[in-house]
C-alpha positions as CSV (number, residue, x, y, z in Angstrom):
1,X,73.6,-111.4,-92.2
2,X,74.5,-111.5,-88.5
3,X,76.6,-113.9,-86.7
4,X,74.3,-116.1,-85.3
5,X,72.6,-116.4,-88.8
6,X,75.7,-118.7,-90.4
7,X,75.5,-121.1,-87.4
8,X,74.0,-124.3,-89.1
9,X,74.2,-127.9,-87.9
10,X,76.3,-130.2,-90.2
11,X,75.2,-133.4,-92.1
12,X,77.2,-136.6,-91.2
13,X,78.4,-136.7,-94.4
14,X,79.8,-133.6,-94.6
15,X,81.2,-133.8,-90.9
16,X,82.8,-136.8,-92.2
17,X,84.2,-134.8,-95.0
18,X,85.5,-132.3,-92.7
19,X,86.9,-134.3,-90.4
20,X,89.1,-136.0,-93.0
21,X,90.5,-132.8,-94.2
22,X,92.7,-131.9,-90.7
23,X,95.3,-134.1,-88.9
24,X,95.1,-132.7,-85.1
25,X,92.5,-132.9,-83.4
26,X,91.3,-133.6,-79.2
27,X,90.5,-136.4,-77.6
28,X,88.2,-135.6,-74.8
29,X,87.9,-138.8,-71.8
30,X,87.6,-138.3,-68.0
31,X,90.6,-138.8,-66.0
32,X,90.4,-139.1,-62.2
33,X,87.0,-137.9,-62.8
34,X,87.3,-135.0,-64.4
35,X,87.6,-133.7,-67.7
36,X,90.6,-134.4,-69.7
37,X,91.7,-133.2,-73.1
38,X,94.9,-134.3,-75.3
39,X,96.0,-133.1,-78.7
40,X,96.9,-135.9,-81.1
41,X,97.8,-136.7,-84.7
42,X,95.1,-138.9,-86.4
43,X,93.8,-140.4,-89.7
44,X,89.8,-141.1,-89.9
45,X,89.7,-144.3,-92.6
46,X,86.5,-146.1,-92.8
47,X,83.8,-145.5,-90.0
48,X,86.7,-145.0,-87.0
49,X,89.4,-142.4,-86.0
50,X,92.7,-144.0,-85.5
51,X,95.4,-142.1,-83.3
52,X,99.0,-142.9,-82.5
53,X,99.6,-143.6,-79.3
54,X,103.0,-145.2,-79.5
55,X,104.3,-146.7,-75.9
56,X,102.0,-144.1,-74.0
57,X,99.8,-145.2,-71.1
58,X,97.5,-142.9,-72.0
59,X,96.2,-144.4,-74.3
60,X,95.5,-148.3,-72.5
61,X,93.8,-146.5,-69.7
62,X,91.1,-145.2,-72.7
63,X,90.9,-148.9,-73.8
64,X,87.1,-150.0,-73.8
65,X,85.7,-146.5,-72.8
66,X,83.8,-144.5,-74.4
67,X,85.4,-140.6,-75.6
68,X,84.6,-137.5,-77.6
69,X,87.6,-136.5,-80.5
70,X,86.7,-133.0,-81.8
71,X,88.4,-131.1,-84.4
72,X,87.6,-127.5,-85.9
73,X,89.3,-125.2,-88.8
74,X,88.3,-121.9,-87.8
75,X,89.9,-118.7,-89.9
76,X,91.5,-116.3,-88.2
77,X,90.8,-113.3,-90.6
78,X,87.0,-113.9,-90.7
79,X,86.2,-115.8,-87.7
80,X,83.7,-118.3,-89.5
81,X,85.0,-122.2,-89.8
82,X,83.8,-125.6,-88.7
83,X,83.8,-127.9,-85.5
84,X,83.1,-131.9,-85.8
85,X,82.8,-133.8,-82.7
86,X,83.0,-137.8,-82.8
87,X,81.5,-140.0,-80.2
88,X,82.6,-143.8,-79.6
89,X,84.0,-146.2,-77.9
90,X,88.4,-146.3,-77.9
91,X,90.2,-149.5,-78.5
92,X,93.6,-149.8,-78.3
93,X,95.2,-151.8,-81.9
94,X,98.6,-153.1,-82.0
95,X,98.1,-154.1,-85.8
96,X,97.8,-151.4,-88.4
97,X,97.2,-154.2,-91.1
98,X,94.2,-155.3,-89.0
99,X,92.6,-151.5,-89.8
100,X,90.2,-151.6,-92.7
101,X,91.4,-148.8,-95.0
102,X,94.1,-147.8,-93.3
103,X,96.4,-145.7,-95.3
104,X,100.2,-147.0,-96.2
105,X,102.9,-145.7,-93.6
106,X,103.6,-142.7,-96.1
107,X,100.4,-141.2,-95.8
108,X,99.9,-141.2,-91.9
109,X,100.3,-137.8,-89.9
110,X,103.0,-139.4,-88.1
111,X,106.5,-141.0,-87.8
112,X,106.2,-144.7,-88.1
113,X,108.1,-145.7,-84.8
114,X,105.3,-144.1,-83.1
115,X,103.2,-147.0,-84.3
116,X,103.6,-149.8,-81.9
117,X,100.0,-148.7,-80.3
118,X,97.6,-147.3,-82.0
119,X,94.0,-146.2,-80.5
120,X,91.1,-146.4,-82.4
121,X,87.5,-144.5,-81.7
122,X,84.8,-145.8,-83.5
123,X,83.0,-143.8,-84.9
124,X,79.2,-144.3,-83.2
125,X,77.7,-140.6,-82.7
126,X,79.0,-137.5,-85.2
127,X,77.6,-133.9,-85.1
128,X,79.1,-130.9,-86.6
129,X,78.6,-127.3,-87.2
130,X,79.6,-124.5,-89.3
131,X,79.9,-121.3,-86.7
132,X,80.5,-117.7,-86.6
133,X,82.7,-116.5,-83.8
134,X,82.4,-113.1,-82.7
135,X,83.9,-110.7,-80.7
136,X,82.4,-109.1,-76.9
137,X,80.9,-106.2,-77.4
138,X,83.1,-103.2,-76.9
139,X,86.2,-104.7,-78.0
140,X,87.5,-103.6,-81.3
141,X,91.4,-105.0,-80.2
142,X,91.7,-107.9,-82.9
143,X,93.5,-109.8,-80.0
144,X,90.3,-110.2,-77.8
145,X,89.2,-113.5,-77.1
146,X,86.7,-115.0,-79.7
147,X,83.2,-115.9,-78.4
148,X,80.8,-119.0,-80.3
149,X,78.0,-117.7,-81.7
150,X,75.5,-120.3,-80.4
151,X,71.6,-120.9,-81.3
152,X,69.1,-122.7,-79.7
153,X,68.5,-125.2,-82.3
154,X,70.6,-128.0,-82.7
C-alpha cells in the first residue's frame, strides 16, 4: 500500500474523537490581513473549543470572528497520524461556570490563574483526515522535511 492510499477523510465523529485526545493545538485568524497562527492550550467540551487566553489581547481582537483551530498527532517513526481542523465563530467568556460541560479546574490543560478570559470557538464546520507523510524523492536522510500526501478527493 502506497502513501497516498492511507489518505482518507475523517467522519465528524471521529474528528471529534480525535480532537479530544490532544491539548495543543493552532488557532488560525487573520491579523493585519494576513495569516496568523498561535499555539494554545485547550479543552473541546460539548460542541465548542475553549482556549485560555488569560489577560491577552489576543484573544478580544478574535471576539465575534470567525477562525480555523487545527490540531494533528502525526508519528515520527512511521510518518502516518491525523489532522482535525475546526471552523467557527470565537467568543471571548469570562465565566467558566457559564461553559456547558466544562471540566473542573483539575482537569484543564492549564494553570487556573490563566483563566480570567477564556475564548471559545464554536464548533460550526469540522473535517479531518488520516494522512501519510512522505519523504521527497531522493532523500533517504531521516531529517528531511516531511511532505503531505494529498489526493484529489476530499
Amino acid at each position: 500500500m502506497n502513501a497516498v492510499d492511507r489518505d482518507a477523510a475523517l467522519e465528524p465523529k471521529e474528528c471529534l474523537r480525535l480532537l479530544r485526545t490532544v491539548s495543543l493545538g493552532r488557532v488560525v485568524f487573520t491579523e493585519s490581513a494576513l495569516p496568523a497562527v498561535r499555539p494554545v492550550t485547550f479543552v473541546a467540551p460539548d460542541g465548542e473549543v475553549v482556549i485560555p487566553a488569560g489577560g491577552a489581547s489576543w484573544g478580544a481582537k478574535l471576539d465575534g470572528t470567525v477562525v480555523a483551530f487545527e490540531v494533528e498527532d502525526i508519528d515520527q517513526a512511521t510518518r502516518e497520524g491525523w489532522s482535525v481542523v475546526v471552523v467557527g465563530r470565537a467568543r471571548l467568556v469570562t465565566d467558566p461556570a457559564s461553559l456547558q460541560g466544562f471540566p473542573p479546574a483539575g482537569e484543564r490543560p492549564w494553570a487556573p490563574a490563566a483563566e480570567r478570559l477564556l475564548l471559545t470557538i464554536d464548533i460550526e464546520h469540522l473535517t479531518g483526515r488520516r494522512m501519510a507523510l512522505v519523504r521527497p524523492l531522493g532523500t533517504g536522510d531521516r531529517r528531511a522535511p516531511m511532505v503531505v500526501a494529498e489526493t484529489d478527493a476530499g
